[in-house]
N, C-alpha and C positions, 0 to 999 in steps of 0.2 A: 836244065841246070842241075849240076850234082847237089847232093848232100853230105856237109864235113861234121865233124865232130873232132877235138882235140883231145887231150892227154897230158898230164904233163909227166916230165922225164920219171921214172922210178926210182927211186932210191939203191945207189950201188950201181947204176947205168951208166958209162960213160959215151957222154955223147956233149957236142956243142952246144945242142940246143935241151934248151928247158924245157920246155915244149912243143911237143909234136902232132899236127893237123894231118886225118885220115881222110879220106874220102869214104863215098858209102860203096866202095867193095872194101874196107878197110886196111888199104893201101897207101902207104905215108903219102901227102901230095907236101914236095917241097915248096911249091910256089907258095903258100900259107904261111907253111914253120920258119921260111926267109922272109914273108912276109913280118909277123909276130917279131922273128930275130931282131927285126931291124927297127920296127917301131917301138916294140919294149925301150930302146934305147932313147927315144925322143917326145913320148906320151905317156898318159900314166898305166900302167899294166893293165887297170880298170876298164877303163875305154880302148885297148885292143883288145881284149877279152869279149866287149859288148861287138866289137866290129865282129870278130869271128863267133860271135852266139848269131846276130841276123844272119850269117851267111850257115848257119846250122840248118837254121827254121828254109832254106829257100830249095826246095824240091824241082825238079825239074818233069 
């Protein structure tokens, strides 16, 4: 299993998402950042923040 790491957007960036989820060759991986996109909307930022920190720590 890969290894992610997030970001959020830079200041001056325009872009949709707030936050953007890399993989470990540090290559955006959209399925994450639409992941984040879409439950930022429905959870607290907090708790997908924790969901995408476990899937940081899971090495393949």
């Amino acid at each position: 299993m890969a290894s992610f790491f997030h970001v959020y957007r830079p200041e001056g960036v325009n872009s949709k998402y707030r936050l953007i989820v890399f993989d470990d060759s540090k290559e955006a991986f959209i399925p994450l950042t639409e992941f984040y996109n879409d439950q930022v909307k429905r959870i607290s930022e907090s708790s997908v923040i924790a969901y995408l920190n476990i899937m940081q720590l899971q090495k393949g």
